[in-house]
C-alpha positions in Angstrom: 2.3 -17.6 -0.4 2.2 -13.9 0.4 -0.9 -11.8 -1.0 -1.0 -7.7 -0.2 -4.6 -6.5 0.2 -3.9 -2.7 -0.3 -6.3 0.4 -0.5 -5.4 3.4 -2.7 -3.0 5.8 -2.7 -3.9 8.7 0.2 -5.1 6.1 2.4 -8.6 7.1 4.0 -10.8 4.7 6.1 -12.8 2.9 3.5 -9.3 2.2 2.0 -7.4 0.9 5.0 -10.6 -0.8 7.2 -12.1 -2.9 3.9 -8.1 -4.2 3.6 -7.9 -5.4 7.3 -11.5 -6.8 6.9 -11.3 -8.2 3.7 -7.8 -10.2 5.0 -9.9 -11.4 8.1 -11.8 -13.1 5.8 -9.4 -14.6 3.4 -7.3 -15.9 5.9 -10.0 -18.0 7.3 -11.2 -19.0 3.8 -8.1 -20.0 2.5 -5.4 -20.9 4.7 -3.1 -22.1 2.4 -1.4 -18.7 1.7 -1.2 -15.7 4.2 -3.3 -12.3 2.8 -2.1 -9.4 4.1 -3.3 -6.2 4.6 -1.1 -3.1 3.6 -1.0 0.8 2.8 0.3 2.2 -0.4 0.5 6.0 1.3 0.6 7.8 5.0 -2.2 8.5 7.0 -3.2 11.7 7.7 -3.4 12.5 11.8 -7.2 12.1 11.4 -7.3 8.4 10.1 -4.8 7.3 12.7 -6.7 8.8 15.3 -9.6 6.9 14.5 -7.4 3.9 14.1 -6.4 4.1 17.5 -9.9 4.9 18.9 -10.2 1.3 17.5 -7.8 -0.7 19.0 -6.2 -2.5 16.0 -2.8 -2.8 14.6 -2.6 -0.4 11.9 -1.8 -2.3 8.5 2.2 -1.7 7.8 2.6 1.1 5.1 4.5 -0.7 2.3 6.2 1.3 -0.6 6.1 -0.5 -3.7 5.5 -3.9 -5.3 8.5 -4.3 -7.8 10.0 -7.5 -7.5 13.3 -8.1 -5.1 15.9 -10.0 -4.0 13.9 -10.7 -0.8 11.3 -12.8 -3.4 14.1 -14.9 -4.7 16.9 -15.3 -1.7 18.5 -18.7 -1.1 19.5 -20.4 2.1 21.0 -23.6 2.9 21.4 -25.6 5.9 24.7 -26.1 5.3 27.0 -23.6 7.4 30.9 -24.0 8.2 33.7 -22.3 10.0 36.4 -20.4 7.9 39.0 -22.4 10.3 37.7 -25.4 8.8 39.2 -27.6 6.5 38.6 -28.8 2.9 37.4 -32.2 4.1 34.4 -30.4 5.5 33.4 -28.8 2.1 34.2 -31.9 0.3 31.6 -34.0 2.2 29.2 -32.0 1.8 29.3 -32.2 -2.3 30.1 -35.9 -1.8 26.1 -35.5 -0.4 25.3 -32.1 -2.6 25.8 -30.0 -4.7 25.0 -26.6 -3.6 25.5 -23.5 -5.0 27.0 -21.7 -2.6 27.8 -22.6 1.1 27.9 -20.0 4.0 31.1 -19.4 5.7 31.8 -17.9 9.4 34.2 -16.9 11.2 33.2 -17.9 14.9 29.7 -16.4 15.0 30.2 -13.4 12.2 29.5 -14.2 8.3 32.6 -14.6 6.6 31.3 -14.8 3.0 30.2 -17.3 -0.1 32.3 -20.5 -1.1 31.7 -21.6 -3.9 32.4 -24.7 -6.1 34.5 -22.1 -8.7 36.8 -20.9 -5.8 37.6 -25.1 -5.0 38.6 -24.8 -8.8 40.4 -22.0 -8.7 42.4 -23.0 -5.6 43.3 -26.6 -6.9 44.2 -25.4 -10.3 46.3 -22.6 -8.7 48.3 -25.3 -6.2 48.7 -27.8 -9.3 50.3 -25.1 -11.4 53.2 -24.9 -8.6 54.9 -28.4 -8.1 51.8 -30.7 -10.0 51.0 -31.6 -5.9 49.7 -30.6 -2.9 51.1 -32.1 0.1 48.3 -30.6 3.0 44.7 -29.9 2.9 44.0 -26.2 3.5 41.3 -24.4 5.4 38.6 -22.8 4.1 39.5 -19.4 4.4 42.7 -20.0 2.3 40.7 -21.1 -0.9 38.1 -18.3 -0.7 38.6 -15.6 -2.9 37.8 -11.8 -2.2 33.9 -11.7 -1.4 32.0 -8.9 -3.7 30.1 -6.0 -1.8 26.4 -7.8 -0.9 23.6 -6.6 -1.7 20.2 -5.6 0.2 17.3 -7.8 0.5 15.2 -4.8 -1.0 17.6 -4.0 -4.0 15.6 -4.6 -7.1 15.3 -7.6 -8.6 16.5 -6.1 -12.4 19.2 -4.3 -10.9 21.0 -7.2 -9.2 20.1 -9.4 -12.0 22.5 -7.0 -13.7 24.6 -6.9 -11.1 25.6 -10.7 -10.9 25.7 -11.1 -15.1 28.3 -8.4 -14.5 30.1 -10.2 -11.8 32.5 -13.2 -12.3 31.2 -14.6 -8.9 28.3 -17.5 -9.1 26.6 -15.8 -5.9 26.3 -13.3 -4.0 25.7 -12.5 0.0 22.8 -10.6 0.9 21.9 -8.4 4.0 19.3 -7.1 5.9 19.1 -4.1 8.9 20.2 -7.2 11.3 23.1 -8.7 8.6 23.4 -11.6 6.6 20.5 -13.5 5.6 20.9 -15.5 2.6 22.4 -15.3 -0.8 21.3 -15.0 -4.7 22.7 -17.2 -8.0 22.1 -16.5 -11.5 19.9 -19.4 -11.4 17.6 -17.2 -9.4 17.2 -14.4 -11.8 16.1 -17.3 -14.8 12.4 -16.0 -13.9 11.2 -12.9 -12.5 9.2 -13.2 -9.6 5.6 -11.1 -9.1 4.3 -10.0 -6.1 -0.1 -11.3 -5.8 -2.3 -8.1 -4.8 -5.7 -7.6 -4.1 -7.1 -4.2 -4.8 -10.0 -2.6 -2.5 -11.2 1.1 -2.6 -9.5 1.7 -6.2 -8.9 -0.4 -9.4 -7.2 2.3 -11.6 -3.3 1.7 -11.8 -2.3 5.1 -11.5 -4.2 5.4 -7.9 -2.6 2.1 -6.8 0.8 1.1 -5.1 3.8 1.5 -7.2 4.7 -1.3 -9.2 1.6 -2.5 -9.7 2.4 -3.0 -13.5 5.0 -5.5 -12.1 2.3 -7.7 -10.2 0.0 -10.5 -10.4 -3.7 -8.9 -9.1 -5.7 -11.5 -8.0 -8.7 -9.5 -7.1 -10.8 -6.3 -6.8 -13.5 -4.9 -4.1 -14.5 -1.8 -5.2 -17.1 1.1 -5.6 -15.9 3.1 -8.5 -16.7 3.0 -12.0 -14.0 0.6 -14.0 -11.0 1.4 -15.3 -9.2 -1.6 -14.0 -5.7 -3.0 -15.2 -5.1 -5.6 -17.0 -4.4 -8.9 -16.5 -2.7 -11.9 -17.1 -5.4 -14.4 -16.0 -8.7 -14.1 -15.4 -9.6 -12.6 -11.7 -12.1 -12.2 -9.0 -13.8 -8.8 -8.7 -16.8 -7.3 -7.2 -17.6 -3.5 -7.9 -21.0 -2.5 -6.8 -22.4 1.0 -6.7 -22.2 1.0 -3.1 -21.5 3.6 -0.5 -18.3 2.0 0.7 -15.9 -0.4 -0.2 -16.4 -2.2 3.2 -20.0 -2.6 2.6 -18.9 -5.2 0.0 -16.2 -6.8 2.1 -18.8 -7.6 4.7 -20.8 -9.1 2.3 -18.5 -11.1 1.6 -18.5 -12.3 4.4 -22.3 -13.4 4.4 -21.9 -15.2 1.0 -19.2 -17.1 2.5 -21.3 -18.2 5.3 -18.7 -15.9 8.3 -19.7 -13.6 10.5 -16.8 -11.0 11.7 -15.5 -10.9 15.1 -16.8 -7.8 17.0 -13.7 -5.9 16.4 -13.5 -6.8 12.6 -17.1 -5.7 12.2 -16.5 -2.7 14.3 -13.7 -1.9 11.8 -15.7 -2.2 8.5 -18.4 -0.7 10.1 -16.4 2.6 10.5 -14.9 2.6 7.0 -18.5 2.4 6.0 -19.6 5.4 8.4 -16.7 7.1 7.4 -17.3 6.7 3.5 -21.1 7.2 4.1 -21.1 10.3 6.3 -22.6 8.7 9.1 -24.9 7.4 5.8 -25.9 10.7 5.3 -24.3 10.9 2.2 -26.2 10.5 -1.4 -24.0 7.9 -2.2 -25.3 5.4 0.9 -27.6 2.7 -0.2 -30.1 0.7 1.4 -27.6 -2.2 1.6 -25.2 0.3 3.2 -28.2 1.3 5.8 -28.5 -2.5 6.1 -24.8 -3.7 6.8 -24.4 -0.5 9.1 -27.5 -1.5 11.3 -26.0 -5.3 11.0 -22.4 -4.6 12.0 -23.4 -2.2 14.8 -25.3 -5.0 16.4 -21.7 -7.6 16.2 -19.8 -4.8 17.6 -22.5 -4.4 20.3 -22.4 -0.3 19.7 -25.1 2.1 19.3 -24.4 3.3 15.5 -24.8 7.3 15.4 -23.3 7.6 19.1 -20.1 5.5 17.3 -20.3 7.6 13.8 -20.4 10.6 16.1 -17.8 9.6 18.6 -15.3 8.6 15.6 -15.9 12.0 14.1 -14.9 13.4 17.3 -11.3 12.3 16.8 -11.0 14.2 13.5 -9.0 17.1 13.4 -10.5 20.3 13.6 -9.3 22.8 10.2 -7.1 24.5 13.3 -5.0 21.6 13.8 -4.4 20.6 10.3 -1.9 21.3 7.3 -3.9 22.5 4.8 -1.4 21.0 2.0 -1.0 17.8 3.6 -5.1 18.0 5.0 -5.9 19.1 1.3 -3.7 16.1 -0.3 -4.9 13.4 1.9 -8.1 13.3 0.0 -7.8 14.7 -3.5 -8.6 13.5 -6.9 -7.7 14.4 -10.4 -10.1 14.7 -13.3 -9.8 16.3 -16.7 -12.7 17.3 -18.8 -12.1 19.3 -22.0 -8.9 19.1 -21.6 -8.9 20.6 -18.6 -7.4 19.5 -15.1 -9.3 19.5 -12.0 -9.0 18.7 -9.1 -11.1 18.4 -5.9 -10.0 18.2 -2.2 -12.7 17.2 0.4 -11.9 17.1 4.6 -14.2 16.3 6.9 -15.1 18.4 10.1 -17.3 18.2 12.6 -18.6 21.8 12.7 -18.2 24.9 10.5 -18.0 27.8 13.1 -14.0 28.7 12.5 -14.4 28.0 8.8 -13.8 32.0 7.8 -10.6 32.0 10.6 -8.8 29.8 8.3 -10.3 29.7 5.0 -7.0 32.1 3.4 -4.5 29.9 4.8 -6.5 26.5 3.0 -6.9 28.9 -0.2 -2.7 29.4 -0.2 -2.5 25.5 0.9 -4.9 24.5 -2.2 -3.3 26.9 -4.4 0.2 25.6 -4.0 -1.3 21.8 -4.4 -2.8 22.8 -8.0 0.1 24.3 -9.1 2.5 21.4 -7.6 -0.1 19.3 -9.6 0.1 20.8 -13.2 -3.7 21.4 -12.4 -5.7 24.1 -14.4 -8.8 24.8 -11.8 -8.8 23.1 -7.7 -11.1 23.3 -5.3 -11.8 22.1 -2.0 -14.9 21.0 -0.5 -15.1 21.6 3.7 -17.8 19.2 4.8 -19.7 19.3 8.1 -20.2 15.8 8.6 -23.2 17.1 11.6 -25.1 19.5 10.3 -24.9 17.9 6.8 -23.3 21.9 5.1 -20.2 22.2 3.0 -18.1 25.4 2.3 -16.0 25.0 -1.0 -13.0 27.0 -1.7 -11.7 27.4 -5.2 -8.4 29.0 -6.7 -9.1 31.2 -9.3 -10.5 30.2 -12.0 -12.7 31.4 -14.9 -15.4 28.7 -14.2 -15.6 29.2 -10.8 -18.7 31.6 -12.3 -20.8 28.8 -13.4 -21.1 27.2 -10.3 -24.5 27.1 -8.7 -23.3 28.1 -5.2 -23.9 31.2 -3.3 -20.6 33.4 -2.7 -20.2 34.2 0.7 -16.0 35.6 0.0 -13.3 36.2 -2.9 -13.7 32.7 -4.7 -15.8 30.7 -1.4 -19.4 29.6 -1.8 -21.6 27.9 0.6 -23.4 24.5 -0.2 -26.0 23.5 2.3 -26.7 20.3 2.1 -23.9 19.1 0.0 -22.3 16.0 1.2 -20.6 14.1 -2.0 -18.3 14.8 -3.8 -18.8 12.1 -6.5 -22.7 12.3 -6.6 -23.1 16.2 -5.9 -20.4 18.5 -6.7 -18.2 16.8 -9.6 -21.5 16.7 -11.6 -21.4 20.8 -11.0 -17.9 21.1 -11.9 -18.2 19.0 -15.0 -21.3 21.1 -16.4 -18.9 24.7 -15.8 -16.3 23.1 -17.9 -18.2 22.0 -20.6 -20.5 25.5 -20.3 
């Protein structure tokens, strides 16, 4: 059995390293079903350069969770030749009774016979003369073949599909052609797709369909908000620094140690997520892991939180939309709609060259948003400073940050945006 470890929407490191890690593990705990780790969303330039300063195979970005024909497509083992004749079919349901038996023509798929077109033939040939004096081929008792469908149509729609259909089956293709076929009897149940959540546990930050699924698990370190379930479920939410801080200890409760490269992975989702554990959210067991998983991947741990930082995009190279929607989060207070934008940098010296063209990017992402107030915090992941840009917005007065521009303030110091500046924004609403 197939289960999806996936990270959050806007996939940043925390997200994507504690899936691979956290499927390292399963796998070698339970070997009975496959985990596997995916992405809900596309990664910015930054996170795949970093991915690639790693060396791993970047987890395969996977749209949605719905259920589809690919979860309930038949095969059979039976296969026959158009050219060949009843006698064929017949001893196959003298030994089964399938539902459906593939038909080609030399090496290309010719299309579904079923037991009804057998019927339909026989009953036609008796109607004539009450006798039939030769046995025909199979491509003279199949009746015209319905249009197949994709493996990735949805399950509901070709449920629908088939009731409406006077066929029992139907063929269905991938990119490459035929690969199996579908009866009603598969549509009796609706499948769900098993999914483990790390980095998030609210559905409307997850992969779409999750309300279709059966989530078998949680890693995270966000305050709870989780969906519901059917069944009761594993989950471990800490107030940690970073979701791969509690993957890897996992790993110690289980007994496992990571290879070097897993642990070189966790340990930069937890750098990442941490700032280099500068940030007020790391914790002592963040410190601790860090120092631990440094030592597996036999690196020195600010030379490798420096060195991945280095492959972050400078504010030049970036889109500010696309750098300002790869990590932004929604909140309302008061009824009022917020939302805040952070990117990492390395240093701040350029900040003023391109601080009107991120104001016009943020401004178009509130608006695209149905937000009331955005801003966006520009941290210096170094020198441990933050610039924050905000559209315009009657609060923006009641923030404690010295204006340095036409709606900018500087924030020495300022490194989170969950511990240190949401607090801020929260007291200007409710002021």
């Amino acid at each position: 059995m197939n289960i999806y470890i996936t990270g959050h929407k806007n996939p940043d490191l925390d997200s994507v390293c504690s899936a691979y890690g956290y499927a390292k593990l399963m796998n070698l705990q339970d070997p009975d079903n496959t985990y596997i780790p995916v992405r809900c969303g596309h990664l910015s330039s930054s996170v795949k350069n970093i991915l690639e300063f790693l060396d791993i195979e970047i987890p395969a970005y996977k749209r949605d969770v719905f259920p589809k024909v690919r979860d309930v497509i038949l095969d059979t083992d039976y296969r026959i030749d158009a050219d060949d004749d009843l006698t064929v079919v017949a001893a196959i349901y003298e030994k089964d009774n399938p539902s459906a038996i593939p038909v080609y023509d030399k090496s290309e798929f010719y299309g579904l016979l079923t037991i009804d077109d057998i019927t339909n033939w026989t009953m036609r040939e008796l109607a004539k003369d009450n006798k039939i004096t030769s046995i025909p081929k199979v491509r003279q008792i199949m009746t015209e073949q319905e249009a197949p469908i994709s493996v990735d149509e949805l399950f509901d729609d070709a449920r629908t599909l088939l009731q409406s259909s006077p066929k029992r089956g139907l063929a269905v293709y991938d990119e490459d052609g035929y690969v199996g076929f579908v009866t009603r009897r598969c549509f009796l149940k609706c499948p769900k797709n098993n999914v483990i959540l790390v980095d998030h546990n609210e559905s409307h930050q997850s992969i779409r369909g999750i309300e279709t699924a059966n989530i078998v698990g949680i890693l995270d370190h966000h305050r709870l908000d989780a969906i519901k379930t059917e069944q009761p479920i594993f989950i471990d939410a800490e107030p940690l620094g970073s979701t791969c801080t509690i993957v890897y200890q996992q790993y110690i409760r289980n007994n496992r140690t990571p290879d070097p490269q897993t642990a070189k992975v966790l340990l930069c989702g937890l750098v990442s997520d941490t700032l280099i554990l500068k940030s007020p959210t790391t914790t002592g067991v963040d410190v601790v892991a860090a120092h631990v998983l440094a030592s597996i991947s036999g690196v020195n741990l600010e030379e490798f939180g420096l060195a991945m930082f280095s492959k972050v995009e400078g504010l030049k190279e970036r889109d500010p939309e696309t750098a300002i929607s790869s990590d932004f989060k929604i909140y309302t207070e008061k009824n009022v709609k917020i939302g805040i934008g952070q990117c990492e940098v390395t240093q701040l010296n350029d900040f003023m060259d391109y601080a009107k063209a991120y104001a016009d990017g943020l401004e178009a992402v509130r608006s695209r948003n149905g937000l009331d107030w955005a801003v966006l915090m520009v941290t210096d992941v170094v020198h441990e400073h933050s610039a924050l840009i905000c559209t315009d917005y009657k609060f923006n007065r009641y923030l404690p940050y010295r204006s340095f521009g036409t709606n900018l303030y500087d924030m020495p110091g300022v490194m989170s945006r969950k511990k240190q500046l949401l607090p801020e924004i929260l007291h200007a609403v409710v002021e």
